[in-house]
C-alpha positions in Angstrom: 23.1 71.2 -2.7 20.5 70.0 -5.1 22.8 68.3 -7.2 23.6 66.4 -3.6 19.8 65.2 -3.3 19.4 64.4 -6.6 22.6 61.8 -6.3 21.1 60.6 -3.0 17.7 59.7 -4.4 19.4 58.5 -7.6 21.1 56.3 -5.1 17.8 55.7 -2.8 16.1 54.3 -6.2 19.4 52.1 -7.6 18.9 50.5 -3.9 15.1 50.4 -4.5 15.1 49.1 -7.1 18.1 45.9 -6.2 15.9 45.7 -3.3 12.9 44.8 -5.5 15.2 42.3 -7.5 16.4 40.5 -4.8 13.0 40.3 -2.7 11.6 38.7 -6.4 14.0 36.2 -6.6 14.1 35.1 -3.0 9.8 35.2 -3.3 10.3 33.3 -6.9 12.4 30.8 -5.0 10.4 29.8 -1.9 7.1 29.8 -3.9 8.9 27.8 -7.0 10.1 25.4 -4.2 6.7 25.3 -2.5 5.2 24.6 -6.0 7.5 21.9 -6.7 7.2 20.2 -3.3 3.6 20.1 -3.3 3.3 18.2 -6.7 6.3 16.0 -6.0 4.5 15.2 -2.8 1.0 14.9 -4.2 3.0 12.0 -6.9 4.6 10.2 -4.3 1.3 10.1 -2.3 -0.5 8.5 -5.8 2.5 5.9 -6.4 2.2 4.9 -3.4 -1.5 4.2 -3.4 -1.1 2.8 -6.2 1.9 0.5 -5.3 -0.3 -0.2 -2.8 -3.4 -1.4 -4.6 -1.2 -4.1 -7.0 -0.2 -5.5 -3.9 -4.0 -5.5 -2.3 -4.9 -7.4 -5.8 -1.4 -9.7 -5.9 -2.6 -10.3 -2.0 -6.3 -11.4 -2.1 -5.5 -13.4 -5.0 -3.1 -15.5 -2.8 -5.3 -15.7 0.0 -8.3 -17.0 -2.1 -5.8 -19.6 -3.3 -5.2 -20.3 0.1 -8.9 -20.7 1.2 -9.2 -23.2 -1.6 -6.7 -25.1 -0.5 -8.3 -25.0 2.9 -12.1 -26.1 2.3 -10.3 -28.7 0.5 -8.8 -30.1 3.5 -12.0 -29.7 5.1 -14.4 -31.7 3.1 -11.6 -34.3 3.0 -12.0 -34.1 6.7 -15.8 -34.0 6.5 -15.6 -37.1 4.4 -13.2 -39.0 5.9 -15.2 -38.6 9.5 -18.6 -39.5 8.0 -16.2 -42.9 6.3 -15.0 -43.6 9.2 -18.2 -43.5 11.2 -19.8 -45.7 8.8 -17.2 -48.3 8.9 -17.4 -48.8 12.6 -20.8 -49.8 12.8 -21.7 -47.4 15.2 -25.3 -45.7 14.2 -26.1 -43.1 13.8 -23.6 -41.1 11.9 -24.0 -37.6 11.9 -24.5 -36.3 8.3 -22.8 -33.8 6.2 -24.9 -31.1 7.3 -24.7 -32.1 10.8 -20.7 -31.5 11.2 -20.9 -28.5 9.1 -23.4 -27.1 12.0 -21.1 -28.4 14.5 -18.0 -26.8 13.3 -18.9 -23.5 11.7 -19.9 -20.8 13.4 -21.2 -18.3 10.5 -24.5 -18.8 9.4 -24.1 -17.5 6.3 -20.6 -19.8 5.3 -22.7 -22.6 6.7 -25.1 -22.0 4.5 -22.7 -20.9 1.3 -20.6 -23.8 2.4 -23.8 -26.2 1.7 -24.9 -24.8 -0.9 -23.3 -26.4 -4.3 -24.5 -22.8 -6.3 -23.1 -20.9 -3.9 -19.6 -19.4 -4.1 -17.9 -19.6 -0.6 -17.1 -15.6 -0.1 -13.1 -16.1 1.0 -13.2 -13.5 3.8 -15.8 -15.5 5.7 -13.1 -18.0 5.7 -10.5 -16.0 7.2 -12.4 -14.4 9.8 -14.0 -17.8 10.9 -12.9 -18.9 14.2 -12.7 -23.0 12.8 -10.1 -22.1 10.4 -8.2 -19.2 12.9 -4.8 -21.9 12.9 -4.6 -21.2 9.2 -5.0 -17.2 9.6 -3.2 -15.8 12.2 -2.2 -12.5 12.0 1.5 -14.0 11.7 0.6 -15.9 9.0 -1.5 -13.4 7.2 1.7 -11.3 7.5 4.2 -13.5 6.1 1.6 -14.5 3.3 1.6 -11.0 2.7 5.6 -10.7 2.7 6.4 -13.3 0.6 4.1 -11.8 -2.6 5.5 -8.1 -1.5 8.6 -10.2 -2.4 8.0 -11.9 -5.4 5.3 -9.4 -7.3 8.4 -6.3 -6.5 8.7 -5.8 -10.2 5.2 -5.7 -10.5 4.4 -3.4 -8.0 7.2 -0.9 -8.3 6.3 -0.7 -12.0 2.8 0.4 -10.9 4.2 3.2 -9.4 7.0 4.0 -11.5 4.2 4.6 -14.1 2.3 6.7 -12.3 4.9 9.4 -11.4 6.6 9.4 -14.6 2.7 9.8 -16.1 2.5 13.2 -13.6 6.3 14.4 -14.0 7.6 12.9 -11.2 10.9 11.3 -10.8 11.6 8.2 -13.2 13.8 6.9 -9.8 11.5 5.3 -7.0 12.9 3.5 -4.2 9.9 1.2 -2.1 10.1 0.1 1.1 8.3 -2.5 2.9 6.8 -2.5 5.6 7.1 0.4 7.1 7.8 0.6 10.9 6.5 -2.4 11.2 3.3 -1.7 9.4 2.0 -3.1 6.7 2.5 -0.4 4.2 4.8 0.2 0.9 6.7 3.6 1.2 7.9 5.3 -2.2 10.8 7.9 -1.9 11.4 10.4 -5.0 12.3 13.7 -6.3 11.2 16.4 -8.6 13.4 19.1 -9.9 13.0 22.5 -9.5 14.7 25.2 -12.2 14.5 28.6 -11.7 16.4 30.5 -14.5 15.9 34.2 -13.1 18.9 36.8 -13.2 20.6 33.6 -12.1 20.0 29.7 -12.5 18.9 27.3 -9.8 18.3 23.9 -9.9 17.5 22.1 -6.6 16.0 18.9 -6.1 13.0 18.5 -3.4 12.8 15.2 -2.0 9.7 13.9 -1.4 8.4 10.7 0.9 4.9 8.8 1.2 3.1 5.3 2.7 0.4 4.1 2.0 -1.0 1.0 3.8 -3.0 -2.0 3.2 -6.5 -2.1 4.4 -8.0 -5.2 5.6 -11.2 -6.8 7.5 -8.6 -9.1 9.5 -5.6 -9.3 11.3 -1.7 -8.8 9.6 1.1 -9.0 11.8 4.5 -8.0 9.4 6.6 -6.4 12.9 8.8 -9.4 12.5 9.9 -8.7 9.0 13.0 -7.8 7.9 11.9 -4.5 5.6 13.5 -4.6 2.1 13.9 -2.1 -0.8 12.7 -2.7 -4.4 
């Protein structure tokens, strides 16, 4: 009889005790993976941003270059008005000043614009409704394709170096846009091991966009997105 109970707990604790084992390695698992998901997420979120912020720097630099080229155009056209208005005899011409007034709406790019110290602050360009034709939100957005397009190697390299920097995966795939939106997506990995009575390996996908920020208007829902 005894001998009976003793085998029965002696096989009550062998259970027990494979029990224990198992319920370590299945908590070992979901809170490795959990681990490992949470960083590989917390990378992708960071390459993304800053994918995000070469293209932000690549972007305004383009626009600026843009803005250039149109107060160009306009002081031509300022010029060529007050030439023309002088050659026709008919007094009086209204000055400089005058068809600066009359066109722009902003008092303060009327008065940067007049001002030969002054530097003309770009974004008061965009967002003034005289120069609207050259910034549409189309036209901001296919601005903004075309240097997604041609600064790829640039940008992916930002965030390349940022997940390999925080052990995150050395493969990247970017997307942009993103549903339409002007954001750059970065897909990766990070690979968890657990070497515990038995080895896993198991690699947790991880996703993140981040989009660009602006005072004015992008339209990119006509864009074909593209991987890089």
């Amino acid at each position: 009889m005894f001998s009976n109970e003793r085998g029965s707990i002696a096989i009550l604790a062998l259970y027990t005790v494979l029990a224990v084992i198992a319920g370590t390695m299945i908590i070992s698992h979901f809170f490795g993976v959990y681990v490992v998901k949470r960083q590989s997420q917390n990378v992708a979120d960071s390459a993304s941003l800053a994918a995000v912020q070469v293209l932000k720097q690549k972007y305004e630099e383009e626009m600026k270059d843009k803005v250039d080229y149109v107060l160009h155009e306009f002081w031509v056209d300022i010029d060529l008005e007050i030439a023309t208005c002088l050659a026709s005899g008919v007094l009086p011409c209204l000055t400089k000043e005058e068809l600066v007034e009359q066109r722009i709406q902003d008092a303060r790019l009327r008065q940067m614009l007049l001002d030969p110290t002054s530097e003309v602050e770009w974004l008061l360009v965009v967002t003034e409704p005289y120069f609207s034709g050259e910034f549409t939100a189309q036209k901001n957005g296919d601005r903004l394709y075309d240097v997604c397009r041609r600064e790829a190697s640039a940008i992916r390299a930002a965030a390349l170096d940022l997940s390999v920097r925080n052990e995150g995966s050395s493969q990247l795939t970017l997307t942009f846009p993103v549903d339409g939106e002007p954001k750059v997506q970065v897909k990766g990995h990070k690979t968890i091991n657990i070497d515990q009575i038995v080895t896993f390996s198991e690699d947790i996908p991880s996703y993140s966009a981040a989009g660009l920020q602006t005072s004015f208007d992008i339209d990119v829902s006509h864009k074909v997105p593209f991987d890089f």
